[in-house]
PAMIDO-285567 format. One record per residue (C-alpha): residue number from 1; residue in three letters; chain; z negated, x negated, y negated. Coordinates in Angstrom, 2 decimals, always signed. Layout:
N
NUM; Ala; A; Z; X; Y $
...
***
This chain:
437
1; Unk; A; +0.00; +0.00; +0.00 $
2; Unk; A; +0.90; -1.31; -3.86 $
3; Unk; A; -2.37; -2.48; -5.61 $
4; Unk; A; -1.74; +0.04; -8.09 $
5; Unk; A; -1.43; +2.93; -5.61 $
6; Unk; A; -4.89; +1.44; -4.50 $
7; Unk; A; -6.29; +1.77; -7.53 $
8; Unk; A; -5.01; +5.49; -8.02 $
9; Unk; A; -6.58; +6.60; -4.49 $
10; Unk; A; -9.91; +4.63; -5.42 $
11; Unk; A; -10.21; +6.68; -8.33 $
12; Unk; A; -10.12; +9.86; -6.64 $
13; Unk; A; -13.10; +11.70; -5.42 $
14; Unk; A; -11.97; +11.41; -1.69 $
15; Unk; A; -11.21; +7.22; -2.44 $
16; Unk; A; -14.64; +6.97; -4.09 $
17; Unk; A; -16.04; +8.52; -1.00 $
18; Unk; A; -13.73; +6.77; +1.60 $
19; Unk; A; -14.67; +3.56; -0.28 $
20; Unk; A; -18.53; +4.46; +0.11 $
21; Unk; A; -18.69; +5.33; +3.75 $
22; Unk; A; -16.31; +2.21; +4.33 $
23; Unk; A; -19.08; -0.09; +2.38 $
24; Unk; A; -22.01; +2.00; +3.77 $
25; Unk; A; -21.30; +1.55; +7.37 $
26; Unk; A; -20.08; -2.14; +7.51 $
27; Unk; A; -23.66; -2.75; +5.69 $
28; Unk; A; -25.44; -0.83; +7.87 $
29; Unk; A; -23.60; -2.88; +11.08 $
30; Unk; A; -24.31; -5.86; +9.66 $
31; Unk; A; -28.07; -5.10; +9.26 $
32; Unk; A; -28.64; -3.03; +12.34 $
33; Unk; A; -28.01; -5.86; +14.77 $
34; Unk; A; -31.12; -7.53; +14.08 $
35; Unk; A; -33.51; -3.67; +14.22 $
36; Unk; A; -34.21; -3.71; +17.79 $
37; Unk; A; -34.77; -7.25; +18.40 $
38; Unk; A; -36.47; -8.55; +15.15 $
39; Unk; A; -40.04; -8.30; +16.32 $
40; Unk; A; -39.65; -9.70; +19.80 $
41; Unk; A; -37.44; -12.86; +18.09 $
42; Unk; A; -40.42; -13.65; +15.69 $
43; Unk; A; -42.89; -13.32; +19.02 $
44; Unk; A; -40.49; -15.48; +20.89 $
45; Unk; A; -40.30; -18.11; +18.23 $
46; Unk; A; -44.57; -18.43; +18.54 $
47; Unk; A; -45.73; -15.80; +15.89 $
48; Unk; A; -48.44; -12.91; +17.46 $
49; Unk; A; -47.93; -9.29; +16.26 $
50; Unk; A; -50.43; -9.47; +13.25 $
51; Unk; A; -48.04; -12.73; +11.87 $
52; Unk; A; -44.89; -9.97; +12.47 $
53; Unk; A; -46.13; -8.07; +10.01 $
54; Unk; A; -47.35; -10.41; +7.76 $
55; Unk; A; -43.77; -11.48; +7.84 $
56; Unk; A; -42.40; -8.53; +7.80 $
57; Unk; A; -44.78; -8.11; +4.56 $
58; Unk; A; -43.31; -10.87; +3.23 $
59; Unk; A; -40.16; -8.97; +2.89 $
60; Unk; A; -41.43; -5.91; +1.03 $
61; Unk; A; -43.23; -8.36; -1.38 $
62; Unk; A; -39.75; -10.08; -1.95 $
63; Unk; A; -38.58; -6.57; -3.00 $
64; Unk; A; -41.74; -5.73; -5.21 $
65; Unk; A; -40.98; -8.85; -7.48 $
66; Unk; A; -37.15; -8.69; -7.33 $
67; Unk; A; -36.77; -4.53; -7.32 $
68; Unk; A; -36.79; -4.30; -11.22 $
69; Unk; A; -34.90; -7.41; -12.15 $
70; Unk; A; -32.30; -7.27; -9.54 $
71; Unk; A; -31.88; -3.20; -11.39 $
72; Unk; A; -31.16; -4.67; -14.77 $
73; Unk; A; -28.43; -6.36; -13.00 $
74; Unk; A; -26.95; -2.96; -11.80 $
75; Unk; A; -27.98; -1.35; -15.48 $
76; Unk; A; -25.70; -3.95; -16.87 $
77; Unk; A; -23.12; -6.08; -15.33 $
78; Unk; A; -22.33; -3.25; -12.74 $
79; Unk; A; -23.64; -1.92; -9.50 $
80; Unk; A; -20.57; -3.71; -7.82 $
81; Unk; A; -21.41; -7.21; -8.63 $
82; Unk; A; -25.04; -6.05; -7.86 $
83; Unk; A; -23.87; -4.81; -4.12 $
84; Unk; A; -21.84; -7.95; -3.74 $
85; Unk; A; -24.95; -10.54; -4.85 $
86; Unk; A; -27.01; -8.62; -2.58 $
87; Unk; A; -24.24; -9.52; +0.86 $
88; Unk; A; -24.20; -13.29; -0.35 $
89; Unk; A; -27.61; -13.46; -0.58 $
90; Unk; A; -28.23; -11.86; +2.78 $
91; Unk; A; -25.67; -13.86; +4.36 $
92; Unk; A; -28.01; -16.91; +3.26 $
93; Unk; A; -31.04; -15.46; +3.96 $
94; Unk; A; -30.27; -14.93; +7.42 $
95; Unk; A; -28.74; -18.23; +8.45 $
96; Unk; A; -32.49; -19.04; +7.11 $
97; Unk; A; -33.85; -17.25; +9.54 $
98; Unk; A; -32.12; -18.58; +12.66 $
99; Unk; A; -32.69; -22.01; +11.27 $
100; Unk; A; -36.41; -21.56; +11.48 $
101; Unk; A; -36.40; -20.19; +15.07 $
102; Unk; A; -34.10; -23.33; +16.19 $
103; Unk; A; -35.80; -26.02; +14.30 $
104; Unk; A; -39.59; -25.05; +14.99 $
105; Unk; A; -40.43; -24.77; +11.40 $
106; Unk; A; -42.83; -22.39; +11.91 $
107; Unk; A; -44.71; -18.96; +10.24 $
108; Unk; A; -44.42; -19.95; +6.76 $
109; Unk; A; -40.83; -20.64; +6.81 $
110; Unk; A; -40.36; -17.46; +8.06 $
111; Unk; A; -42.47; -16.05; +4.93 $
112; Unk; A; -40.26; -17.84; +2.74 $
113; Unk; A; -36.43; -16.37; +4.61 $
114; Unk; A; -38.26; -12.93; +4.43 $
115; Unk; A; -38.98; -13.07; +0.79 $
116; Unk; A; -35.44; -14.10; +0.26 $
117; Unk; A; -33.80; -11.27; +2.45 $
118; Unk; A; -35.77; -9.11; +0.13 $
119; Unk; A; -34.19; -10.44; -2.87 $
120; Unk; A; -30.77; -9.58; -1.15 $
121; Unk; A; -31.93; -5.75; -0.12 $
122; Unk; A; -32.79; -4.87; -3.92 $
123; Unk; A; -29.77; -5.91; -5.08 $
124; Unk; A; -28.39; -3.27; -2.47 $
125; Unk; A; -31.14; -0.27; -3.54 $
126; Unk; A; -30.22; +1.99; -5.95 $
127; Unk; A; -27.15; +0.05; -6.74 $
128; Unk; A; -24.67; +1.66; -4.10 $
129; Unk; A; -25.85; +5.42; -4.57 $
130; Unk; A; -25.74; +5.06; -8.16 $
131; Unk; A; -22.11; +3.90; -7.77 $
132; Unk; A; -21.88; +6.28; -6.04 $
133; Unk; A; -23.20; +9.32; -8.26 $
134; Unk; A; -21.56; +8.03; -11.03 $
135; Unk; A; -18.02; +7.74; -9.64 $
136; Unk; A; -18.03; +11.22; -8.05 $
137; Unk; A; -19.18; +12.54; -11.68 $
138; Unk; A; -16.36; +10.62; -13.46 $
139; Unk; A; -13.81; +12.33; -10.98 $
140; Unk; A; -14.67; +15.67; -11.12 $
141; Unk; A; -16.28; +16.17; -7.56 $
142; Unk; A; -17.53; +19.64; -7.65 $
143; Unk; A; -19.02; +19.66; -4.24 $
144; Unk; A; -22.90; +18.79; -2.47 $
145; Unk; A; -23.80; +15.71; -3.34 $
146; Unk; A; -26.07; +16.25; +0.06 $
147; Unk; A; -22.88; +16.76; +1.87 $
148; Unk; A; -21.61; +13.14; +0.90 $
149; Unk; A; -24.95; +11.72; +1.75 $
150; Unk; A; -25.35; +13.70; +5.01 $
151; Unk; A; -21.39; +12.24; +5.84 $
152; Unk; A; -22.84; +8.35; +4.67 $
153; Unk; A; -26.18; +8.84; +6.71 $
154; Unk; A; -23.94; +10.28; +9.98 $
155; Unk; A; -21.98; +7.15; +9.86 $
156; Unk; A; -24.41; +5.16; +9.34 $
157; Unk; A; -26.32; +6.48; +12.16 $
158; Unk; A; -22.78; +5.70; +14.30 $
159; Unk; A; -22.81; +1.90; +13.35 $
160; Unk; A; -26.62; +1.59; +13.92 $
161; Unk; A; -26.15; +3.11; +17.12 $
162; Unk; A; -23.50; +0.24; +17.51 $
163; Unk; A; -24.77; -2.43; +16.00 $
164; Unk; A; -28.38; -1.79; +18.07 $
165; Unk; A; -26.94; -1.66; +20.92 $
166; Unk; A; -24.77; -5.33; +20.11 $
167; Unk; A; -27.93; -6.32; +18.78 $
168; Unk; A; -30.14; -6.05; +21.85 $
169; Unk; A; -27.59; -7.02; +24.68 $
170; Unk; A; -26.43; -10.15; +22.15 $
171; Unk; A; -30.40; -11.01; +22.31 $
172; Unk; A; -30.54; -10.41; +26.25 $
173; Unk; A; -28.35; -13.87; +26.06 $
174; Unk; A; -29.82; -15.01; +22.95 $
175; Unk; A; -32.14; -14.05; +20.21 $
176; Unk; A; -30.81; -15.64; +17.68 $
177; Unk; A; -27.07; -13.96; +18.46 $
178; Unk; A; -27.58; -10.86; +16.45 $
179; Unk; A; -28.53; -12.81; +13.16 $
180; Unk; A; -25.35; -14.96; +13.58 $
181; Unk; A; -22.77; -11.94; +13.89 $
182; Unk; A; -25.36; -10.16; +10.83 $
183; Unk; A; -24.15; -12.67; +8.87 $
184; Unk; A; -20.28; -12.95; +9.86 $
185; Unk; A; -20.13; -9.11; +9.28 $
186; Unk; A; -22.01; -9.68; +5.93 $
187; Unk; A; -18.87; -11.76; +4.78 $
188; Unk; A; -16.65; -8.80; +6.07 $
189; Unk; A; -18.42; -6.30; +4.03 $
190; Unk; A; -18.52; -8.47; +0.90 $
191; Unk; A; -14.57; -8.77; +1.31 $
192; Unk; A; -14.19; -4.86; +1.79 $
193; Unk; A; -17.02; -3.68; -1.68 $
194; Unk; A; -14.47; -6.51; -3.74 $
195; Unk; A; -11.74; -4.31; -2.83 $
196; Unk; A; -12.53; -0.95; -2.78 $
197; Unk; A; -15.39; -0.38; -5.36 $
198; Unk; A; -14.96; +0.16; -8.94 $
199; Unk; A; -17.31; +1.07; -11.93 $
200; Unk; A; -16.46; +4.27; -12.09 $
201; Unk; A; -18.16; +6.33; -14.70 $
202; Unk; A; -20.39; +3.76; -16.06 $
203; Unk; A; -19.95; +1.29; -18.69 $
204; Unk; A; -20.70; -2.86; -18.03 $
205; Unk; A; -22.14; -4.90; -20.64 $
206; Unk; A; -22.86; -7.95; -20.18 $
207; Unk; A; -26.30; -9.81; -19.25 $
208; Unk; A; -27.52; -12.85; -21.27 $
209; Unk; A; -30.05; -14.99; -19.87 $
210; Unk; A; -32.03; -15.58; -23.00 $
211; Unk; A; -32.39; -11.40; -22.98 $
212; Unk; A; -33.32; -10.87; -19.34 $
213; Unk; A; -36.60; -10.37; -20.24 $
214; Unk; A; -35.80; -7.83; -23.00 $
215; Unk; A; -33.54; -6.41; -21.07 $
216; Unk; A; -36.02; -5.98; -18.04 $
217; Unk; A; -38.50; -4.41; -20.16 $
218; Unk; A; -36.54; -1.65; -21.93 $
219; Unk; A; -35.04; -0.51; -18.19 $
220; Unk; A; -38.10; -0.67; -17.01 $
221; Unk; A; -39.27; +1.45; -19.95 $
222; Unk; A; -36.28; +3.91; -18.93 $
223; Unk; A; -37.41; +3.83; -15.38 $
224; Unk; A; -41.42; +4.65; -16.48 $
225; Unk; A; -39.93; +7.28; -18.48 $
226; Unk; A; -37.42; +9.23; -16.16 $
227; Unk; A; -39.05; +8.38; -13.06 $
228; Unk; A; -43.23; +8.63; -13.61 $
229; Unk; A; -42.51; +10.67; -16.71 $
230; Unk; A; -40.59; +13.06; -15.03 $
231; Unk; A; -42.85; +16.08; -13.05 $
232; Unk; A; -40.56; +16.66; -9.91 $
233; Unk; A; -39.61; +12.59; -9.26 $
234; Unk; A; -42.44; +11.45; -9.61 $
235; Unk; A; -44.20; +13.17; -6.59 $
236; Unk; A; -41.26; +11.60; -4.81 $
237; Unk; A; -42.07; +8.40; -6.09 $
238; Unk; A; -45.48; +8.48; -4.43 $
239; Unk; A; -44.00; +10.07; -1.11 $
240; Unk; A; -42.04; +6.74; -0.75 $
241; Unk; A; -45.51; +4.73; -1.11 $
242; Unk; A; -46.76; +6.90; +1.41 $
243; Unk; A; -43.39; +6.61; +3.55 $
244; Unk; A; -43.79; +2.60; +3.02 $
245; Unk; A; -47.53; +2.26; +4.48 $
246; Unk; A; -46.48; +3.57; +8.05 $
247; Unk; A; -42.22; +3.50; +7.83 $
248; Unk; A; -41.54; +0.00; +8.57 $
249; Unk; A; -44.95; -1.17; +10.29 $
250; Unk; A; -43.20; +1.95; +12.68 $
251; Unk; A; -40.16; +0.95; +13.48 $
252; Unk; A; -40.94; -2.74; +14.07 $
253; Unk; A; -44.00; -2.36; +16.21 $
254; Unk; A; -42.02; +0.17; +18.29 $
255; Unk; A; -40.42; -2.75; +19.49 $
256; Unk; A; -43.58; -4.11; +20.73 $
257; Unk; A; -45.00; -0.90; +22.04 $
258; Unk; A; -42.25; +0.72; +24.32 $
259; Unk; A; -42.04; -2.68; +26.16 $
260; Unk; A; -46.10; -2.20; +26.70 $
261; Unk; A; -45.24; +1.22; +28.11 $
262; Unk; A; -42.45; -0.08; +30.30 $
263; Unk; A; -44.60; -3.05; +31.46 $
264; Unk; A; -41.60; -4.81; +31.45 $
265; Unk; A; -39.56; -7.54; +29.18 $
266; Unk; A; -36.19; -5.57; +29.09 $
267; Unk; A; -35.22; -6.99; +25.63 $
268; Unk; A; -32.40; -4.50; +26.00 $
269; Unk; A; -34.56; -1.82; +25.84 $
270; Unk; A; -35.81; -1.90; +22.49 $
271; Unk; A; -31.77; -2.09; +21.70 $
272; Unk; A; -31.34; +0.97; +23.44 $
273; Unk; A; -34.16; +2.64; +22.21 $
274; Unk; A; -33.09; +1.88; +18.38 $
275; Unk; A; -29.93; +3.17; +19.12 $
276; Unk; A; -31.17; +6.19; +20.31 $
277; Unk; A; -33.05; +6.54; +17.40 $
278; Unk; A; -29.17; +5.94; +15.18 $
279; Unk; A; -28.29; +8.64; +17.63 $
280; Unk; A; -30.98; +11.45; +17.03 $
281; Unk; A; -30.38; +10.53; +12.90 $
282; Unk; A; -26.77; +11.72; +13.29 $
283; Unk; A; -27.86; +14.94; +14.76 $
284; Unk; A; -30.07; +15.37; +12.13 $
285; Unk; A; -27.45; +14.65; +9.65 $
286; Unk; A; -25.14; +17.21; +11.03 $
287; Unk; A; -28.23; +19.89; +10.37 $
288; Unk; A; -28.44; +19.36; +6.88 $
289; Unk; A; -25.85; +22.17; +5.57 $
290; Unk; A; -26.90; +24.96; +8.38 $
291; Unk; A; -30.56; +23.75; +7.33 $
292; Unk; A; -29.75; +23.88; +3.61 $
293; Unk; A; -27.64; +26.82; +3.68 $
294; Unk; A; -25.31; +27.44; +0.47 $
295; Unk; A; -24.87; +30.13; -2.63 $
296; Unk; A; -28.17; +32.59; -3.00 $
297; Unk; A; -29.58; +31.41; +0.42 $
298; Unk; A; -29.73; +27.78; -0.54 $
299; Unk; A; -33.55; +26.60; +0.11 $
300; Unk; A; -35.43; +24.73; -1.96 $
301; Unk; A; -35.29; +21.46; -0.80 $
302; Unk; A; -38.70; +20.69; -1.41 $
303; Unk; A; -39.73; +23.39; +1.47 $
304; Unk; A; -37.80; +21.91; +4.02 $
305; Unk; A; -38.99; +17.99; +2.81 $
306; Unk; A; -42.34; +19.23; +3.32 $
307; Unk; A; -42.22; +20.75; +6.58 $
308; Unk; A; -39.81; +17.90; +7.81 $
309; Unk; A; -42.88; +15.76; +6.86 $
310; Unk; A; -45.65; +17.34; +8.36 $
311; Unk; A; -43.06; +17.42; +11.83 $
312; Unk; A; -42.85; +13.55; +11.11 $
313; Unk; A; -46.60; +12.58; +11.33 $
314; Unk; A; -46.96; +15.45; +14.14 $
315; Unk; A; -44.26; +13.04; +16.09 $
316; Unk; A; -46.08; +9.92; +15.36 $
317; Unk; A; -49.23; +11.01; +16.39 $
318; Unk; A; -48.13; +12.56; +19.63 $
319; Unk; A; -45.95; +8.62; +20.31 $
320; Unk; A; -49.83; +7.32; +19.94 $
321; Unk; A; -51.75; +9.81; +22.28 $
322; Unk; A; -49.11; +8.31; +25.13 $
323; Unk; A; -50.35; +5.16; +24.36 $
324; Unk; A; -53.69; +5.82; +24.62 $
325; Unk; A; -53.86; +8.26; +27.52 $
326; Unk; A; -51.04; +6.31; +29.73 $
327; Unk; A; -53.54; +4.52; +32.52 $
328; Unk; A; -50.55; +2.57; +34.09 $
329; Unk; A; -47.57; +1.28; +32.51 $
330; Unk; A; -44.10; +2.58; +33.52 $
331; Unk; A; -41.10; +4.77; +33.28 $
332; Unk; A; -42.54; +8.01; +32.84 $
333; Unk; A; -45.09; +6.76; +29.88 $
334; Unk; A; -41.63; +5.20; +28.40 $
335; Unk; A; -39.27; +8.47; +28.61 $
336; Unk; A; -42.07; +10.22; +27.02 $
337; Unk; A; -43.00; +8.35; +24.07 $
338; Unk; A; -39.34; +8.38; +24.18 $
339; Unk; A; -38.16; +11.78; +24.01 $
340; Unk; A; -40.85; +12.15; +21.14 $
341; Unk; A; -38.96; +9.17; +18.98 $
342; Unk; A; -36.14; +10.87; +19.34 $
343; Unk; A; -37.46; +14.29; +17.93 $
344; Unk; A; -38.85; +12.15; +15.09 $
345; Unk; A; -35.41; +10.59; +14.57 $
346; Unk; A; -33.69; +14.08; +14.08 $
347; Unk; A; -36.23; +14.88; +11.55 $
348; Unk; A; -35.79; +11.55; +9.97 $
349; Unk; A; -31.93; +12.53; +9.74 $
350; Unk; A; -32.79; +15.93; +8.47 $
351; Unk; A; -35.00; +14.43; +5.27 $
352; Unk; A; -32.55; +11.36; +4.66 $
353; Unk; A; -29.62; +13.21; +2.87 $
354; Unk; A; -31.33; +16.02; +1.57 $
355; Unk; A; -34.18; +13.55; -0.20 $
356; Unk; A; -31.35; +11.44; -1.81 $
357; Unk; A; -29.60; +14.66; -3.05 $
358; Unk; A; -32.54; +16.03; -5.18 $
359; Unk; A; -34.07; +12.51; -6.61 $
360; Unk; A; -30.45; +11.97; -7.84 $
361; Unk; A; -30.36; +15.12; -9.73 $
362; Unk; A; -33.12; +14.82; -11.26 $
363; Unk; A; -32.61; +11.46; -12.94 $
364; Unk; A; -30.02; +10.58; -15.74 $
365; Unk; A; -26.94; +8.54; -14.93 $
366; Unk; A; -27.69; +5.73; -17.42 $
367; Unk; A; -30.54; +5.13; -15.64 $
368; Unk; A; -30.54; +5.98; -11.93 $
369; Unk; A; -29.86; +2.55; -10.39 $
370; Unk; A; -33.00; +1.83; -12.25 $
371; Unk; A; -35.11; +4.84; -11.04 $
372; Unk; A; -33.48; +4.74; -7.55 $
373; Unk; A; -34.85; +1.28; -7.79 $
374; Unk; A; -38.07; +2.08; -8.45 $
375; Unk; A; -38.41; +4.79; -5.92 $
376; Unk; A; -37.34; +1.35; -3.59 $
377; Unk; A; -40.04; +0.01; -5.20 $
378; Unk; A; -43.27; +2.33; -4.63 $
379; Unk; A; -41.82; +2.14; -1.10 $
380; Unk; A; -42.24; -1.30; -1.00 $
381; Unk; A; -45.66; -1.15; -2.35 $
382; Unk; A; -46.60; +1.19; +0.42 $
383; Unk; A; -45.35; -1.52; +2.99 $
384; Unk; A; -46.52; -4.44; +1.94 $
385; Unk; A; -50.13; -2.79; +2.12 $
386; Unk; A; -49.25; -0.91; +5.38 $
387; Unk; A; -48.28; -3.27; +7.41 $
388; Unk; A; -50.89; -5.95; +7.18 $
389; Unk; A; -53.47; -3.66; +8.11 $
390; Unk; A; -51.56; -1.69; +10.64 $
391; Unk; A; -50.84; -5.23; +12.15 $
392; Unk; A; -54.44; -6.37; +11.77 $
393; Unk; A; -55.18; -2.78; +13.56 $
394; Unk; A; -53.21; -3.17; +16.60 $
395; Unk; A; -54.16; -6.90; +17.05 $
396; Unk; A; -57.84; -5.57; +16.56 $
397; Unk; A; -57.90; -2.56; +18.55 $
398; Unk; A; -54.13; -0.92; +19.77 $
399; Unk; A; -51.05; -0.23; +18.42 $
400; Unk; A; -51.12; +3.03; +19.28 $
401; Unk; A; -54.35; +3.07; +16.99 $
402; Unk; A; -52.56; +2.04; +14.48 $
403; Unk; A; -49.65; +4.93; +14.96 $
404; Unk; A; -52.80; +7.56; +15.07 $
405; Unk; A; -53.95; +6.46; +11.39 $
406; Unk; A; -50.46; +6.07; +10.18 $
407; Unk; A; -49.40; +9.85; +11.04 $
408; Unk; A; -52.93; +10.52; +9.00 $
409; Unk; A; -51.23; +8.98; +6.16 $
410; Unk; A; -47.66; +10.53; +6.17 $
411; Unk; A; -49.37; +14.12; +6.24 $
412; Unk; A; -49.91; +13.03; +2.34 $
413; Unk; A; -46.03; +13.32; +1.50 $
414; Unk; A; -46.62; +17.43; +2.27 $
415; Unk; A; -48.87; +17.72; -1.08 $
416; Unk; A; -46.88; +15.69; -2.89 $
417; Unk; A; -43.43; +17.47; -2.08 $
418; Unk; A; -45.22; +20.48; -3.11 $
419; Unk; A; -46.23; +19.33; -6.37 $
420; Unk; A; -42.39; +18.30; -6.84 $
421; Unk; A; -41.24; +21.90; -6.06 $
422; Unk; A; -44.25; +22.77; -8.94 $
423; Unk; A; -42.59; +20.51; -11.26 $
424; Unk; A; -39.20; +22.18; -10.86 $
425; Unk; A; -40.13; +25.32; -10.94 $
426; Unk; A; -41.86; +24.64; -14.50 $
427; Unk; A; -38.52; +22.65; -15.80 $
428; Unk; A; -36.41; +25.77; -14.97 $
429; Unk; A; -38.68; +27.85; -16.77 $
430; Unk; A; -39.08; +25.81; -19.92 $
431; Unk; A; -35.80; +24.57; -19.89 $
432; Unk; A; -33.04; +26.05; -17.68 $
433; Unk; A; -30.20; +24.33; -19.23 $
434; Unk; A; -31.48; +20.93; -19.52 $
435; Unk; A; -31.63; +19.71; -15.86 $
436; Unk; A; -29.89; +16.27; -15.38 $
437; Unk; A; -27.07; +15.14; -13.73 $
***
């Protein structure tokens, strides 16, 4: 096809899309390898469960420092060159990582990779849906924005299914196989953002080293402003601290756990299991219009985020009572806590889309990379407390302890979604015509 014929299509609702899920699901590849395996790598390079997550902490404090700064990069150069600093650095970040694992180097070089693949994730957050919002606005898409994000979180589900499953028989041979294809596909899905994304809808100007700091303290202003300041986001800013404490200590400890039900080291397993869980997202995903519903039966989707949580923690807790009541290790204790994470995976699908949909509309376009960022941010927060003393909980006592007190703490997000749906409901009434988008 001509370049400029390129161009034309890019510019177009259904390009802007296509060039989306395109981006969205090599990323998603290229990070899912590593999901099933990254726990039992760090264990087989020396670390014990409680350094995992200390680790894994390290990570989520990289994003706490970076999450604002790397959003006055997307507030101002573009969320392009943002998306494409954020593959680079990854790529880096990565090859870090196996470097550590083959030359012995030990816990705190792992601390110092993790911090660094969090610097490359925040460039990513916010960045890519505020693209994203932005384009579709400038084109004239008239359609549910929950419909694009339900399409982006089904394909993404498809290549985490894939790239789980890659990931966990690549580390049956070798652990540190995933992390070397991560970062060849990394390069792939740098090539593919340079040639499909453009600033669409949004206006570049350009970033001057001796203003950073000005210029990180005015969109952080912004973000204060039209995320905290703002009665309906931010509830959902403290549902993603919330999220944070249990989400990622979850998914990585999972790892751990469904091997301690199995009694077995099947490093395929976890693979298998994560994939499953990429599977029961995409049936999720494909509930969210039925679930939704359109025209003067739309719910509210504050209702259905709140239930959805409430059937999260209820999932969680019942993956810890196996734990704890399972007297021998085996199958049957495996395919249980099984079938349960993939109940909590359809849910997860469910609130992904529909979550995305109404923080975006909620927040200005001039500065949603910078809220979206911030919501990135509180999660963080969350995590970086979370998993330290989730870790120090399972090392102390269980993990499925730890699972037990985490679903405690996501039963929090179903107060705060309500208080979002009470912020609405005010806006509408005191101003109907006002309502950002």
């Amino acid at each position: 096809m001509p370049r400029r014929s390129h161009i034309a299509a890019v510019r177009t609702s259904r390009g802007v899309i296509g060039a989306y899920l395109t981006t969205n699901a090599l990323f998603t590849l290229a990070a899912s390898l590593i999901w099933g395996v990254n726990t039992l790598f760090l264990m087989g390079a020396g670390l014990d469960i409680l350094q995992v997550m200390l680790v894994n902490t390290a990570f989520t404090v990289g994003q706490i420092i970076f999450e604002v700064p790397t959003g006055v990069v997307a507030d101002t150069i573009g969320r392009k060159f943002s998306f494409l600093l954020g593959n680079l650095t990854l790529f880096v970040s990565t090859l870090l990582y196996v470097a550590s694992a083959h030359f012995g180097w030990g816990f705190w070089a792992f601390v110092g990779a993790s911090v660094i693949i969090g610097l490359g994730f925040t460039f990513q957050t916010g960045a890519v849906d505020a693209w994203l919002v932005d384009a579709l606005e400038h084109t004239g898409y008239e359609g549910a924005r929950e419909r694009v994000f339900s399409w982006a979180g089904m394909l993404s589900g498809s290549t985490m299914l894939i790239g789980t499953l890659a990931g966990g028989f690549l580390g049956q041979i070798d652990l540190a196989w995933p992390y070397v294809v991560r970062a060849a596909l990394l390069i792939g899905c740098f090539l593919a953002a340079a040639l499909l994304m453009q600033d669409l809808g949004f206006a570049p100007r350009p970033l001057r080293l001796s203003r950073f700091g000005e210029e990180t303290r005015t969109i952080f202003d912004a973000g204060v402003r039209y995320g905290w300041g703002n009665r309906v986001v931010r509830p959902l800013l403290l549902v993603s601290l919330v999220g944070g404490i249990f989400g990622m200590y979850g998914f990585y400890s999972w790892q751990r756990y469904a091997l301690d039900l199995l009694g077995k080291e099947y490093i395929w397993v976890s693979g298998v299991l994560a994939a499953a869980a990429a599977l029961a997202s995409i049936i999720g995903n494909l509930m969210v219009s039925r679930i939704m519903r359109t025209g003067e039966r739309r719910r509210k989707a504050w209702r259905v985020l709140a239930v959805c949580s409430a059937l999260l923690a209820m999932f969680v807790a019942a993956i810890g009572v196996v734990g704890l009541f399972a007297k021998t290790p085996g199958v049957v204790p495996l395919l249980v806590a099984s079938a349960l994470w993939m109940g909590w995976g359809i849910v997860f699908g469910v609130v992904g889309p529909i979550r995305q949909a109404y923080l975006n509309e909620h927040v200005p376009s001039a500065q949603r990379a910078t809220v979206l960022s911030l919501d990135a941010f509180f999660g963080d927060v969350g995590g970086a407390g979370g998993q330290p003393v989730l870790g120090w909980m399972a090392k102390t006592w269980s993990i499925p302890v730890s699972w037990l007190v985490g679903a405690v703490v996501m039963l929090l997000s179903v107060p705060l979604y309500r208080s979002a749906g009470g912020g609405e409901d005010a806006a509408e009434e005191s101003e109907p015509a006002q309502q950002p988008r």
